[in-house]
PDB file of N, CA, C and O in Angstrom:
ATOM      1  N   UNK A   1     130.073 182.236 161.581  1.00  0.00           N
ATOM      2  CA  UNK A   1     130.783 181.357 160.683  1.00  0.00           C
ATOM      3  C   UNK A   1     130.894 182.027 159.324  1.00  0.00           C
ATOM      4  O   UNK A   1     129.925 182.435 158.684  1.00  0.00           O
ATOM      5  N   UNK A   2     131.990 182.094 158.996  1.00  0.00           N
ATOM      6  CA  UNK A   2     132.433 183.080 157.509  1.00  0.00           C
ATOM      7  C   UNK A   2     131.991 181.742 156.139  1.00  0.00           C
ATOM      8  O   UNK A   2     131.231 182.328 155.368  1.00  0.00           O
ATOM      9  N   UNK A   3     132.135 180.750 155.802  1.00  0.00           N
ATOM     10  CA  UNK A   3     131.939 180.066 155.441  1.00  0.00           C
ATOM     11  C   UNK A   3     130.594 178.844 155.446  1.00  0.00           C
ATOM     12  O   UNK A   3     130.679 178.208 156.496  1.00  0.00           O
ATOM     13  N   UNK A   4     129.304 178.313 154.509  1.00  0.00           N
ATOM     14  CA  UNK A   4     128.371 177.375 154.838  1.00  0.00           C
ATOM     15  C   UNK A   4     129.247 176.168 155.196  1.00  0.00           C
ATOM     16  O   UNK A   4     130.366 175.897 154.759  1.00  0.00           O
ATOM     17  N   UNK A   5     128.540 175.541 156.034  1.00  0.00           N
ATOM     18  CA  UNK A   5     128.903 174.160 156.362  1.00  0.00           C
ATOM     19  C   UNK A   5     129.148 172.820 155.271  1.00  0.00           C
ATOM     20  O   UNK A   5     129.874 171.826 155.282  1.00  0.00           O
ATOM     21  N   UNK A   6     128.202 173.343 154.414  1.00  0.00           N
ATOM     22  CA  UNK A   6     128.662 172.393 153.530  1.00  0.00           C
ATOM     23  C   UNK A   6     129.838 172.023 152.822  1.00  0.00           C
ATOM     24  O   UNK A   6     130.374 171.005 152.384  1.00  0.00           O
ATOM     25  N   UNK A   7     130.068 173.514 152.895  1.00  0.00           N
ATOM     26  CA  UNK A   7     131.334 173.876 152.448  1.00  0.00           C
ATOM     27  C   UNK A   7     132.959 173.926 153.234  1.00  0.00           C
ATOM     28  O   UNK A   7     133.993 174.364 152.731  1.00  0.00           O
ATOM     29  N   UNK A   8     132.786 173.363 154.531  1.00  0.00           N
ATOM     30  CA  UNK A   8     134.050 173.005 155.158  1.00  0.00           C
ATOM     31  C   UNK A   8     134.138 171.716 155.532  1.00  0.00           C
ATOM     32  O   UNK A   8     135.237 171.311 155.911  1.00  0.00           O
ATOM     33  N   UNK A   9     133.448 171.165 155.515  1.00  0.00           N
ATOM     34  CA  UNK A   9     133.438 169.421 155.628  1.00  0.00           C
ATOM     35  C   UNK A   9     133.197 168.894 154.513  1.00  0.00           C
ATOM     36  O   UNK A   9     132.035 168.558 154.287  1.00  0.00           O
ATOM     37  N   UNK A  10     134.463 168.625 153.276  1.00  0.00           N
ATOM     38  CA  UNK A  10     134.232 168.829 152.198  1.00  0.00           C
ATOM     39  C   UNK A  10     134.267 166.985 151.599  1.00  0.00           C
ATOM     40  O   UNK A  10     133.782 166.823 150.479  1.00  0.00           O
ATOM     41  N   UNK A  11     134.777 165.779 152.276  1.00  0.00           N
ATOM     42  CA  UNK A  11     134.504 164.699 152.203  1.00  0.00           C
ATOM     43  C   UNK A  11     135.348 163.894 153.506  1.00  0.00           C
ATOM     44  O   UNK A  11     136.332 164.361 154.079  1.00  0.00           O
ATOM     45  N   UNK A  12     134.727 162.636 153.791  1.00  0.00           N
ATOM     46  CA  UNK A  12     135.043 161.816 154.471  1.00  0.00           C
ATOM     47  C   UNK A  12     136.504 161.314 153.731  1.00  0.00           C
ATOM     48  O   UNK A  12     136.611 160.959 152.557  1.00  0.00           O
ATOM     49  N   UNK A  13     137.595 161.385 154.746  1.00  0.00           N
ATOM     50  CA  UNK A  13     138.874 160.512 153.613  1.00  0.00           C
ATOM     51  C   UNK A  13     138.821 159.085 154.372  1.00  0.00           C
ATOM     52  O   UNK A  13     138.644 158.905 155.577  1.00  0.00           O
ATOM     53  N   UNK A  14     139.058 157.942 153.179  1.00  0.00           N
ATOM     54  CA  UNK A  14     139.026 156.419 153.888  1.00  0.00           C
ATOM     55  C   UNK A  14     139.785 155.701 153.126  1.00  0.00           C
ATOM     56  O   UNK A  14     139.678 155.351 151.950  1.00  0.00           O
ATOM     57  N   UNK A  15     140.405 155.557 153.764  1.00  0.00           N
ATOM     58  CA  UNK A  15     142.092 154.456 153.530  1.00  0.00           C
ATOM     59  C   UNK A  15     142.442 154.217 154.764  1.00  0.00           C
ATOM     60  O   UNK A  15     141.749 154.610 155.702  1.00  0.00           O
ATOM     61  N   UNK A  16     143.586 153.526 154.933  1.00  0.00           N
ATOM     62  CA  UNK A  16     143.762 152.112 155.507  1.00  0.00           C
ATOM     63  C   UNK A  16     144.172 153.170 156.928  1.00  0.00           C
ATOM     64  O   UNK A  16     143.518 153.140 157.970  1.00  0.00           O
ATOM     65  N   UNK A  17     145.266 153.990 156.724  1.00  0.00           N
ATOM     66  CA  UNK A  17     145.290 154.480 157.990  1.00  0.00           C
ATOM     67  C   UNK A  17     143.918 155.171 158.653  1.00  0.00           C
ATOM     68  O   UNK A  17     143.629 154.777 159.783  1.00  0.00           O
ATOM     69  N   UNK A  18     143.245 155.950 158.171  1.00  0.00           N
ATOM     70  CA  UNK A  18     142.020 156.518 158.380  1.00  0.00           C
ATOM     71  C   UNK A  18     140.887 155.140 159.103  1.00  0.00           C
ATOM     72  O   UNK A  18     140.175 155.289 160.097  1.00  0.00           O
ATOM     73  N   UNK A  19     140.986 154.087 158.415  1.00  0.00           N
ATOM     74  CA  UNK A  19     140.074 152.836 159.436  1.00  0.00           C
ATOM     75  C   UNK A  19     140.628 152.367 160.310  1.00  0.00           C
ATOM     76  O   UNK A  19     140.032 151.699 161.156  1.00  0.00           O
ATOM     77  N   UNK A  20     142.027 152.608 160.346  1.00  0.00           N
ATOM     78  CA  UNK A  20     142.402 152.130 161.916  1.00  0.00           C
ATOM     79  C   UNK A  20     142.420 153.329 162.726  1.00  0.00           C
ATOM     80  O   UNK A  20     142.035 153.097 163.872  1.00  0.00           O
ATOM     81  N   UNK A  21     142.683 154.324 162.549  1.00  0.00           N
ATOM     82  CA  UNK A  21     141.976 155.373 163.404  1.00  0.00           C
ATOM     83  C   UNK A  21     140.484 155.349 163.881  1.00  0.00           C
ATOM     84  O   UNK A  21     140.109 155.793 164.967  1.00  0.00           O
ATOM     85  N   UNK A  22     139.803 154.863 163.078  1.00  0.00           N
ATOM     86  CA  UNK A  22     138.297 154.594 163.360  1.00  0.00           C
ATOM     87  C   UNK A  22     137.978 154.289 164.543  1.00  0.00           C
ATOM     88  O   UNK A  22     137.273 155.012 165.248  1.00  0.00           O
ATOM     89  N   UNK A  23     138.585 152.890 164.999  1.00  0.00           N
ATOM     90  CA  UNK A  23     139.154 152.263 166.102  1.00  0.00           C
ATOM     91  C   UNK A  23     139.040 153.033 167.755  1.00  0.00           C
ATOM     92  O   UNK A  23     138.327 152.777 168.726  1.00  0.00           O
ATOM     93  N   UNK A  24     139.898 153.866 167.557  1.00  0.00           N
ATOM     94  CA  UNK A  24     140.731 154.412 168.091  1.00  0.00           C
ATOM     95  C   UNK A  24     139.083 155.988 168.213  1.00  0.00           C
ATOM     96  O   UNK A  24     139.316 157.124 168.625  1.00  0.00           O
ATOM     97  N   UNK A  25     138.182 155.685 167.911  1.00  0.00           N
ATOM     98  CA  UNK A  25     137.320 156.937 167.843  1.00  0.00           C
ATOM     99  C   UNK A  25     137.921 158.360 166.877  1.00  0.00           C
ATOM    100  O   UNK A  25     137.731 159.450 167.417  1.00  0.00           O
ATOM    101  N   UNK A  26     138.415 158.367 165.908  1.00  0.00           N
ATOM    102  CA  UNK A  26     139.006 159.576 165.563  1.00  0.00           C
ATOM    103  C   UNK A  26     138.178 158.969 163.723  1.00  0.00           C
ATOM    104  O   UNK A  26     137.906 157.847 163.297  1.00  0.00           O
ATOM    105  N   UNK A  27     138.066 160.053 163.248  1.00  0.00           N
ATOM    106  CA  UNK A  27     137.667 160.472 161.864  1.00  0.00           C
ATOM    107  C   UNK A  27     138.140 161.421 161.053  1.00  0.00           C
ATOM    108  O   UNK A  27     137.837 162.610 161.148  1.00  0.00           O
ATOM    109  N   UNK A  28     138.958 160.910 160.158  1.00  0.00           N
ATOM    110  CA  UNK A  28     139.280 161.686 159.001  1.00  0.00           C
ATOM    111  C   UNK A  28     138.657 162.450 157.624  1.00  0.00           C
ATOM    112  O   UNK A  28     138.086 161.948 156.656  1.00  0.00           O
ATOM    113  N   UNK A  29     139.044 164.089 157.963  1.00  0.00           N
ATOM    114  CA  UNK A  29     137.950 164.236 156.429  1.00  0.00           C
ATOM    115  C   UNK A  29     138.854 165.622 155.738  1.00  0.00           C
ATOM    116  O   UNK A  29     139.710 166.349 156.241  1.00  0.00           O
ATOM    117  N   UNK A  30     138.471 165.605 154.903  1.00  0.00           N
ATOM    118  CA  UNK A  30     139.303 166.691 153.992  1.00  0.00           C
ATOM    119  C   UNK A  30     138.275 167.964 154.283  1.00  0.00           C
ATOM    120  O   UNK A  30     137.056 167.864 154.424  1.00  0.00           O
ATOM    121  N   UNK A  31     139.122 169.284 154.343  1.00  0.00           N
ATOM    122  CA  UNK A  31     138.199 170.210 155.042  1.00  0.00           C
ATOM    123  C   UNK A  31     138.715 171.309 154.455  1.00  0.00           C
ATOM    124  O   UNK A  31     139.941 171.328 154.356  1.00  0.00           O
ATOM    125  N   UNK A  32     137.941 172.482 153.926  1.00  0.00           N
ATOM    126  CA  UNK A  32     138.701 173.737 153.133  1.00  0.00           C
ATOM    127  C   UNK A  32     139.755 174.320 153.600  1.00  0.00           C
ATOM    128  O   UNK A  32     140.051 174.567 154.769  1.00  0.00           O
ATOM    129  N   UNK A  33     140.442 174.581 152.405  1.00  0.00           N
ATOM    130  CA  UNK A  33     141.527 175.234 152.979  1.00  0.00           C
ATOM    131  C   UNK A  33     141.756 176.565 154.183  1.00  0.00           C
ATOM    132  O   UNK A  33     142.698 176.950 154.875  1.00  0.00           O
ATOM    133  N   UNK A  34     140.440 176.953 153.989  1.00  0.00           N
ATOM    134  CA  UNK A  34     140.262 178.592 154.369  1.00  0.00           C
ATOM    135  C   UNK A  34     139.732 178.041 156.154  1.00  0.00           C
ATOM    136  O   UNK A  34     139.598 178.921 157.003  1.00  0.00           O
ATOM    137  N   UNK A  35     139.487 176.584 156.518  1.00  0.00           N
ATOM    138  CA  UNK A  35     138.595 176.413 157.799  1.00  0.00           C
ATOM    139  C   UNK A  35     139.927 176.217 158.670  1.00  0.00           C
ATOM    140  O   UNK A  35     141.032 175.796 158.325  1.00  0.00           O
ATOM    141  N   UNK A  36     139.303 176.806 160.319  1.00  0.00           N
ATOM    142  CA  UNK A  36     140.285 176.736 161.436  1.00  0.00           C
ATOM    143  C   UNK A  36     139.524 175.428 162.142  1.00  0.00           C
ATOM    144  O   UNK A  36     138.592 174.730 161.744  1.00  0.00           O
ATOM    145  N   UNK A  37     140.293 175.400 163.315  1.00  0.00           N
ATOM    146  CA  UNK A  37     139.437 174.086 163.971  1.00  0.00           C
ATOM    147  C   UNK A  37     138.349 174.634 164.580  1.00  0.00           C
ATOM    148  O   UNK A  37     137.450 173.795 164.609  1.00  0.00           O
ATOM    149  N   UNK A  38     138.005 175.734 165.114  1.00  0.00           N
ATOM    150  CA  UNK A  38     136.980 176.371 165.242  1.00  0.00           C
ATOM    151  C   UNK A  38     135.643 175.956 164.692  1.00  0.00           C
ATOM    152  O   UNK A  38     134.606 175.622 165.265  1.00  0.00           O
ATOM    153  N   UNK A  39     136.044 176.101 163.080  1.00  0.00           N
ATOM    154  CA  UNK A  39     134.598 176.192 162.368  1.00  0.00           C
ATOM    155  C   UNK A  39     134.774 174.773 161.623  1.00  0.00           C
ATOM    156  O   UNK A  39     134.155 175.040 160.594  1.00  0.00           O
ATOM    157  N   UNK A  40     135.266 173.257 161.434  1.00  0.00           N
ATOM    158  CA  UNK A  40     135.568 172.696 161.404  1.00  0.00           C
ATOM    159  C   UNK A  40     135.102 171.657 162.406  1.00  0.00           C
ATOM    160  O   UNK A  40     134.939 170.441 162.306  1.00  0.00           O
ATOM    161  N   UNK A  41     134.926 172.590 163.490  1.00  0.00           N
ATOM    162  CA  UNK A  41     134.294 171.685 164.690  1.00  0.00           C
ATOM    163  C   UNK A  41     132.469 171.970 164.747  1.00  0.00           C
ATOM    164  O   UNK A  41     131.581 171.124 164.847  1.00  0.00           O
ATOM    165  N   UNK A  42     132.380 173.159 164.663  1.00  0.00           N
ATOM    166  CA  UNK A  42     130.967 173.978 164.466  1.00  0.00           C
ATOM    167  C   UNK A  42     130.422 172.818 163.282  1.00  0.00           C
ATOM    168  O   UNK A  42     129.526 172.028 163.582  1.00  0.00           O
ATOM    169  N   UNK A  43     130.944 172.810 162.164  1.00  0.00           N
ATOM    170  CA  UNK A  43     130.186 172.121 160.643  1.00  0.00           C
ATOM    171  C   UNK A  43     130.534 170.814 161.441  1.00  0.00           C
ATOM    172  O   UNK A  43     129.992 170.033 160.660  1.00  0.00           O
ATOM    173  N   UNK A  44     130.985 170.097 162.315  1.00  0.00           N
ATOM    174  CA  UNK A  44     131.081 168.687 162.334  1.00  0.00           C
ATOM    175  C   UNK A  44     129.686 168.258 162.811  1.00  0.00           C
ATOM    176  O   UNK A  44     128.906 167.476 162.268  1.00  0.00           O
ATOM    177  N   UNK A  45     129.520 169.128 164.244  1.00  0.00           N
ATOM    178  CA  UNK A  45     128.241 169.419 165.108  1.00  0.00           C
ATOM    179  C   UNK A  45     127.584 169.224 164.344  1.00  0.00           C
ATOM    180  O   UNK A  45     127.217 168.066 164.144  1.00  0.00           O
ATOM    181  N   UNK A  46     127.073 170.422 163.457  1.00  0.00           N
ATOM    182  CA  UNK A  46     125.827 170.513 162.805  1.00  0.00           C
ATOM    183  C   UNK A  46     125.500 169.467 161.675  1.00  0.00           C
ATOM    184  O   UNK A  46     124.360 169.323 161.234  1.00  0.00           O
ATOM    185  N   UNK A  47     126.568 168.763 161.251  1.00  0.00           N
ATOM    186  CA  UNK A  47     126.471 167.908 159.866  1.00  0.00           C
ATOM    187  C   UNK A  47     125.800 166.572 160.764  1.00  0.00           C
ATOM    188  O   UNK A  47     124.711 166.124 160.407  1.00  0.00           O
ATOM    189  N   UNK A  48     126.491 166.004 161.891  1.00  0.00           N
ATOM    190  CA  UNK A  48     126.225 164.806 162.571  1.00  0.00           C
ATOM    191  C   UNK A  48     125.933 164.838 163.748  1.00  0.00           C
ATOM    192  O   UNK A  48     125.776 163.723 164.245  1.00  0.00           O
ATOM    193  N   UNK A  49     125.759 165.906 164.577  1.00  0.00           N
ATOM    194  CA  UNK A  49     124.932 166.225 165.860  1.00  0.00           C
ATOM    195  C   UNK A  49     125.835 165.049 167.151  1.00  0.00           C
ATOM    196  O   UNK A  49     125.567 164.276 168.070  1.00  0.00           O
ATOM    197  N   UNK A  50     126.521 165.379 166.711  1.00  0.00           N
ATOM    198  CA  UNK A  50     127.470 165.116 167.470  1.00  0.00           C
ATOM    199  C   UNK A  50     129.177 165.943 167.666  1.00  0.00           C
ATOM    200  O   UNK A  50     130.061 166.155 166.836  1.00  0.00           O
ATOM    201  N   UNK A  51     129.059 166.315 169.495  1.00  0.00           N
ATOM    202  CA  UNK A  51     130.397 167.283 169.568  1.00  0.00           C
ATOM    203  C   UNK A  51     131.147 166.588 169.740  1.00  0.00           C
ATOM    204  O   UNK A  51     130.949 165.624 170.481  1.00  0.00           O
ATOM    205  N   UNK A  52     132.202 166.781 169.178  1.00  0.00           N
ATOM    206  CA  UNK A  52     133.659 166.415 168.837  1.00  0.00           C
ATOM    207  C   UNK A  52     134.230 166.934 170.372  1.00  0.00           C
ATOM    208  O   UNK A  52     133.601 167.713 171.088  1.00  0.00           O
ATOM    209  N   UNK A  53     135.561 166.331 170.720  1.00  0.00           N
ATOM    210  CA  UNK A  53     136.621 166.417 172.141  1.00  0.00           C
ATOM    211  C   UNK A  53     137.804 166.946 171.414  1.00  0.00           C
ATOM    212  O   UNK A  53     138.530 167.451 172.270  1.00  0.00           O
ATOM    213  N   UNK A  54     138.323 167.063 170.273  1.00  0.00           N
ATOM    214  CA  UNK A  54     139.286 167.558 170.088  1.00  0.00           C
ATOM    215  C   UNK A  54     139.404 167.231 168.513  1.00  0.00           C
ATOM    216  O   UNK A  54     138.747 166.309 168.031  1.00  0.00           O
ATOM    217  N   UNK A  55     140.505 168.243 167.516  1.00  0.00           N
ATOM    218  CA  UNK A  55     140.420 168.564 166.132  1.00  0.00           C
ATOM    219  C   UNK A  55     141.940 168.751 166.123  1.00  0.00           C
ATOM    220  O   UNK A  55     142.731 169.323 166.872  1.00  0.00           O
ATOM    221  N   UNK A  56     142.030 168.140 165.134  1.00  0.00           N
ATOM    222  CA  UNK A  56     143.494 168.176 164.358  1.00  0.00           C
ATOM    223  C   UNK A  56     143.576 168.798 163.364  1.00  0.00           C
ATOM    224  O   UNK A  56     143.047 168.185 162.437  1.00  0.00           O
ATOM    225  N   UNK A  57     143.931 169.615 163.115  1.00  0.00           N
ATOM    226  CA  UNK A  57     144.286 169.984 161.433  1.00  0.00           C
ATOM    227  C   UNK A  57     145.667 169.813 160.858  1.00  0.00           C
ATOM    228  O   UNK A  57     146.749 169.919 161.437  1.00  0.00           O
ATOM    229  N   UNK A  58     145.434 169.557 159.732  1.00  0.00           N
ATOM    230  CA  UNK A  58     146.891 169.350 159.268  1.00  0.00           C
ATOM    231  C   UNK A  58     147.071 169.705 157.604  1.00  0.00           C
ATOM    232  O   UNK A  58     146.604 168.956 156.747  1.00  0.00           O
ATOM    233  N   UNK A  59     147.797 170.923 157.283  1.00  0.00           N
ATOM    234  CA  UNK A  59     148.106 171.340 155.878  1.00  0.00           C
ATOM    235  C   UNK A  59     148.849 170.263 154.753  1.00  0.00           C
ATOM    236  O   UNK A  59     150.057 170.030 154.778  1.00  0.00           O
ATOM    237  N   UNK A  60     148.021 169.736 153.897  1.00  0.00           N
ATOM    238  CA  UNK A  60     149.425 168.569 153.206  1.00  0.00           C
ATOM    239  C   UNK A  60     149.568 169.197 151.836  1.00  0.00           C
ATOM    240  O   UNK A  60     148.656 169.660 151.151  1.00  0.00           O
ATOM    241  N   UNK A  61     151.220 169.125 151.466  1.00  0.00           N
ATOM    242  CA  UNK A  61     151.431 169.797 150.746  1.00  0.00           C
ATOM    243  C   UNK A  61     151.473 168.444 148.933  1.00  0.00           C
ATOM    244  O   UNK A  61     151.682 167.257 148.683  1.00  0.00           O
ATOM    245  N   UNK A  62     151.095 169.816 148.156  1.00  0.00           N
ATOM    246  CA  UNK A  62     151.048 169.111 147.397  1.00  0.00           C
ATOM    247  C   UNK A  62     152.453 168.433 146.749  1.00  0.00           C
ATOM    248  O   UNK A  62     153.576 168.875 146.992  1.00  0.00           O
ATOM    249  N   UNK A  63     152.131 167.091 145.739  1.00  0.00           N
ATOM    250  CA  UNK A  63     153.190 166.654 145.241  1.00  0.00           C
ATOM    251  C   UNK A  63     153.864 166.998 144.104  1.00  0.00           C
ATOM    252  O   UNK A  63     153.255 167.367 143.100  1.00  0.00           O
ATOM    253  N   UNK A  64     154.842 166.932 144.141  1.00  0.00           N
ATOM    254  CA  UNK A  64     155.586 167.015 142.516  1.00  0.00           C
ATOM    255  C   UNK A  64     155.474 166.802 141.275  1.00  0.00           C
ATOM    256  O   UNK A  64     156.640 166.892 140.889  1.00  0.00           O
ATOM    257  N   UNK A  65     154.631 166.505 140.096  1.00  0.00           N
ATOM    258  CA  UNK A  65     154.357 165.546 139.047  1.00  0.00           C
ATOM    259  C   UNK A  65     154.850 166.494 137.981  1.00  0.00           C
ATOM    260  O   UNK A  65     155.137 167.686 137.865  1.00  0.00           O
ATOM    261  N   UNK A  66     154.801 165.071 137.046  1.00  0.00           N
ATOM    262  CA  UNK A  66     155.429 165.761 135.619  1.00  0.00           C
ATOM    263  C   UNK A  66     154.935 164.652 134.217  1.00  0.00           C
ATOM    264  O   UNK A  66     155.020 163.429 134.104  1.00  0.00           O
ATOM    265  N   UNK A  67     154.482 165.564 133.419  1.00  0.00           N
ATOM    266  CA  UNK A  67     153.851 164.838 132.480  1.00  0.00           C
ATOM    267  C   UNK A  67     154.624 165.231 131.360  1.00  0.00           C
ATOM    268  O   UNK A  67     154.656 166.429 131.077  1.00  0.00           O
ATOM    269  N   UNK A  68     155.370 164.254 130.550  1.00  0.00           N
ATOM    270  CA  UNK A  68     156.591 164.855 129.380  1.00  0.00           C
ATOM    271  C   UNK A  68     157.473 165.650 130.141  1.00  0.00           C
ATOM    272  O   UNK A  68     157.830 165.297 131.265  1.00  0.00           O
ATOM    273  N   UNK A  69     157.918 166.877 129.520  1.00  0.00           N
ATOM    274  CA  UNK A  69     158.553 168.254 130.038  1.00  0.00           C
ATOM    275  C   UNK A  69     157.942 168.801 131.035  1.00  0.00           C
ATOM    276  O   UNK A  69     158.503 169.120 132.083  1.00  0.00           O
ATOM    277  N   UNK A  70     156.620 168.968 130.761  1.00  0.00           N
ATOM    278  CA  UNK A  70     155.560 169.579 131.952  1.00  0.00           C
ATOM    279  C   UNK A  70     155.788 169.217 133.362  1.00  0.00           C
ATOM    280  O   UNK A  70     155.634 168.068 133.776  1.00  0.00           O
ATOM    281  N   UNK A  71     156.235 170.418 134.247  1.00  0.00           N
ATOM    282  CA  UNK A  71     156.527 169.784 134.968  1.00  0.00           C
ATOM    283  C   UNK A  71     155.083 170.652 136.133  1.00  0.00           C
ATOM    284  O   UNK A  71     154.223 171.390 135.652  1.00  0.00           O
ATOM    285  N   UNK A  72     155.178 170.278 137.733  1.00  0.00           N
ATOM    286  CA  UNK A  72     154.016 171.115 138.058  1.00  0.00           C
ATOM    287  C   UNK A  72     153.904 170.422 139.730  1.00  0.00           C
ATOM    288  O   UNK A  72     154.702 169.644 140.252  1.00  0.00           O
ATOM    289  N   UNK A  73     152.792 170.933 140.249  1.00  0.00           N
ATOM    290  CA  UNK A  73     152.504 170.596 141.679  1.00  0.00           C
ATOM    291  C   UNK A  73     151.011 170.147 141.518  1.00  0.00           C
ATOM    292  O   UNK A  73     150.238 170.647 140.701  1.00  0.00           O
ATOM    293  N   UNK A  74     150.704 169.153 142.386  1.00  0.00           N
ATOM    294  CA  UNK A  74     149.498 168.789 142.541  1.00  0.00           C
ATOM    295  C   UNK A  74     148.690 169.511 143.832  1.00  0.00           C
ATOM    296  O   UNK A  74     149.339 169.143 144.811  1.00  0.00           O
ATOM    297  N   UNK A  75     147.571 170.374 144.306  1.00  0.00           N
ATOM    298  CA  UNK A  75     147.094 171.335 144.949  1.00  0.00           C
ATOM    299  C   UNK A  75     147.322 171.092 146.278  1.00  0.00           C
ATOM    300  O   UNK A  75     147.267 169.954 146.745  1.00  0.00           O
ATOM    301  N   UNK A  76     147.604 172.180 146.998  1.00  0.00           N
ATOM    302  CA  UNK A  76     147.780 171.813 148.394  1.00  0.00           C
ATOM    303  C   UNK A  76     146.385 171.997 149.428  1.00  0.00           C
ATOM    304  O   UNK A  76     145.954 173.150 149.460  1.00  0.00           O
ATOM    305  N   UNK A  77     145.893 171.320 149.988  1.00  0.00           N
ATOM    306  CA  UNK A  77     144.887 170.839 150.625  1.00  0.00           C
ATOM    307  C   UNK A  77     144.992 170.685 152.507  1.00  0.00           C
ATOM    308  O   UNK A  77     146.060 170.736 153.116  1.00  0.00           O
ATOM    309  N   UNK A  78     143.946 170.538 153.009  1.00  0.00           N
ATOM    310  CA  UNK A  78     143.613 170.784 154.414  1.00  0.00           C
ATOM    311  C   UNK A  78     143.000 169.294 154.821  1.00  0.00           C
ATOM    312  O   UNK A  78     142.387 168.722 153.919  1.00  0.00           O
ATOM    313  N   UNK A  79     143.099 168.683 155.971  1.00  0.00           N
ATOM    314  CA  UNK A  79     142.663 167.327 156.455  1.00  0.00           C
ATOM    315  C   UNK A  79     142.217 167.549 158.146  1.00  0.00           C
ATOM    316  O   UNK A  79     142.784 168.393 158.839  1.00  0.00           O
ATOM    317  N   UNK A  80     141.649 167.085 158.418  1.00  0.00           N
ATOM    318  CA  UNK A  80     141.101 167.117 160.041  1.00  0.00           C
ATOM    319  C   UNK A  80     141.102 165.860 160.431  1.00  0.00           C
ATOM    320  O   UNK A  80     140.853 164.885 159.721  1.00  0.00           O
ATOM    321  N   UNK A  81     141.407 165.865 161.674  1.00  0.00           N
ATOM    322  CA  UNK A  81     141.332 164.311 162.249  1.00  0.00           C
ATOM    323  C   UNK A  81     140.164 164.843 163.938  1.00  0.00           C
ATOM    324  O   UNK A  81     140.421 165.607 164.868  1.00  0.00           O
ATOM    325  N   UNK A  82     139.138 164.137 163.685  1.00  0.00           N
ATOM    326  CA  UNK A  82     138.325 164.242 164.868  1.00  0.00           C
ATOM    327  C   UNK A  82     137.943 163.745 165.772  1.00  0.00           C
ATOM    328  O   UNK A  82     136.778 163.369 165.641  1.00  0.00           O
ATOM    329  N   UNK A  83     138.410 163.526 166.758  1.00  0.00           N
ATOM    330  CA  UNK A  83     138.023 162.385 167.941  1.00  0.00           C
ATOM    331  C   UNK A  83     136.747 162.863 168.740  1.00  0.00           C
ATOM    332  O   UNK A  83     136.591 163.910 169.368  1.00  0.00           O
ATOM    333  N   UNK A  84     135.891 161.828 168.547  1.00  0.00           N
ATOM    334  CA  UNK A  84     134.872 161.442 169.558  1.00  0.00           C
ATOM    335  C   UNK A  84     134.956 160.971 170.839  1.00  0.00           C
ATOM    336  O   UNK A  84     136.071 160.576 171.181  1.00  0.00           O
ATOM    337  N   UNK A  85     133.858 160.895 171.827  1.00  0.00           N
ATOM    338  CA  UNK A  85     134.299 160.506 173.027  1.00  0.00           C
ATOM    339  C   UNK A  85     134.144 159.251 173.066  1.00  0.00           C
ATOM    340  O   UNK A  85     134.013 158.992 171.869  1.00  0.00           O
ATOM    341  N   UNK A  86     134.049 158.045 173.755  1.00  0.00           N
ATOM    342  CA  UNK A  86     133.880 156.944 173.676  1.00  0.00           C
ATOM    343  C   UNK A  86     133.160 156.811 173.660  1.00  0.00           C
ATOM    344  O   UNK A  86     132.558 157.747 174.186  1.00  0.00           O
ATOM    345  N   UNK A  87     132.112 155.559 173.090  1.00  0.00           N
ATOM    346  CA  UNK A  87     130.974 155.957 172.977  1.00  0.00           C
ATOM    347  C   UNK A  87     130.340 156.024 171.578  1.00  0.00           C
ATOM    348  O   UNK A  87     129.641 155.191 171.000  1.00  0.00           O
ATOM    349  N   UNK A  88     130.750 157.185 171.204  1.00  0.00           N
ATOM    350  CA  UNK A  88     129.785 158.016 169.897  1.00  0.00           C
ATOM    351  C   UNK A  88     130.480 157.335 168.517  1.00  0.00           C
ATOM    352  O   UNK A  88     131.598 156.831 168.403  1.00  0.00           O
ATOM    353  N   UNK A  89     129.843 157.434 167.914  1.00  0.00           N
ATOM    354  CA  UNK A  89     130.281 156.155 166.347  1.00  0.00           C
ATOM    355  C   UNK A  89     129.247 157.564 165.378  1.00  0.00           C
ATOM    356  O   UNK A  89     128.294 158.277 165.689  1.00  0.00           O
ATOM    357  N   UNK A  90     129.963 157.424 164.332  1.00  0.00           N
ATOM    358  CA  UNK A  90     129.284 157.943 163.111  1.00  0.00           C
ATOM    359  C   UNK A  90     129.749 156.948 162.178  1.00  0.00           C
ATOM    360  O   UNK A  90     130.747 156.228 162.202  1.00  0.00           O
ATOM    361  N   UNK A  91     128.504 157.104 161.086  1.00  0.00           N
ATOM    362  CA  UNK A  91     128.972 155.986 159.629  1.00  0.00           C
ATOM    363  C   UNK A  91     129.491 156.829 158.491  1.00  0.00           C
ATOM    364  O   UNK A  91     129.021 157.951 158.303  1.00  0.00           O
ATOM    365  N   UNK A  92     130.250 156.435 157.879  1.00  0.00           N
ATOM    366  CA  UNK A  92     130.692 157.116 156.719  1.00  0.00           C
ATOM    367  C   UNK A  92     130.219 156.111 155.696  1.00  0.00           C
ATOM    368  O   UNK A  92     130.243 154.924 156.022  1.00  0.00           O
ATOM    369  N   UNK A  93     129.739 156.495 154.349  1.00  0.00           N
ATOM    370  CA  UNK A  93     129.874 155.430 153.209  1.00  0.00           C
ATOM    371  C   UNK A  93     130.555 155.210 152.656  1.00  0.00           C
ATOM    372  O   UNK A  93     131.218 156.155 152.229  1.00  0.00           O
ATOM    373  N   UNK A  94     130.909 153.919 152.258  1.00  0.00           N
ATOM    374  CA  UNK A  94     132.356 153.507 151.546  1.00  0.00           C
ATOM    375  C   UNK A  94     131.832 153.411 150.027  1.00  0.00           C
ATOM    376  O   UNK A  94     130.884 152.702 149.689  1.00  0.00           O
ATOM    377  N   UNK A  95     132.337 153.958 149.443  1.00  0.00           N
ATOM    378  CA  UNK A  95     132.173 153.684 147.705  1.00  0.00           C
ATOM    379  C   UNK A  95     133.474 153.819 147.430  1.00  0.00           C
ATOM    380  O   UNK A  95     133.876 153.705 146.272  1.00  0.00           O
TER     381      UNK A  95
END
């Protein structure tokens, strides 16, 4: 693994689509830009000791903003969606 674990499972994301996926066994989390599903799946293992059935990744690009004249992009970022088997539940904390 080129990267620590701490460092590719970088937070739980939770909004409205993300809890109805819950449902559905799948978990959303924001994950470095630099991670494949490979190691993405490796840091999931080791963070919650539990193996994952399959990994999504998905690149989202950043948005447009503009403050006065200033105009600019907001950073482009990495997301994973992880399904469990039936069965397996992890907790995330909501704050």
């Amino acid at each position: 693994m080129s990267m620590s674990v701490s460092k590719i499972l970088i937070r739980p994301i939770i909004t409205e689509k993300a809890t109805l996926l819950s449902g559905d066994n799948k978990y959303m989390f924001e994950v470095s830009s630099d991670a494949n599903k490979i190691e993405v799946a490796k840091a999931f293992e080791v963070t919650y000791k539990i193996k994952p059935i399959k990994i999504n990744v998905i690149r989202v690009k950043g948005k447009a903003i503009r403050y006065g004249q200033t105009s600019g992009r907001t950073k482009l970022w990495k997301k994973a969606i992880v399904t469990l088997k039936v069965g397996d539940k992890i907790e995330l904390a909501t704050s």
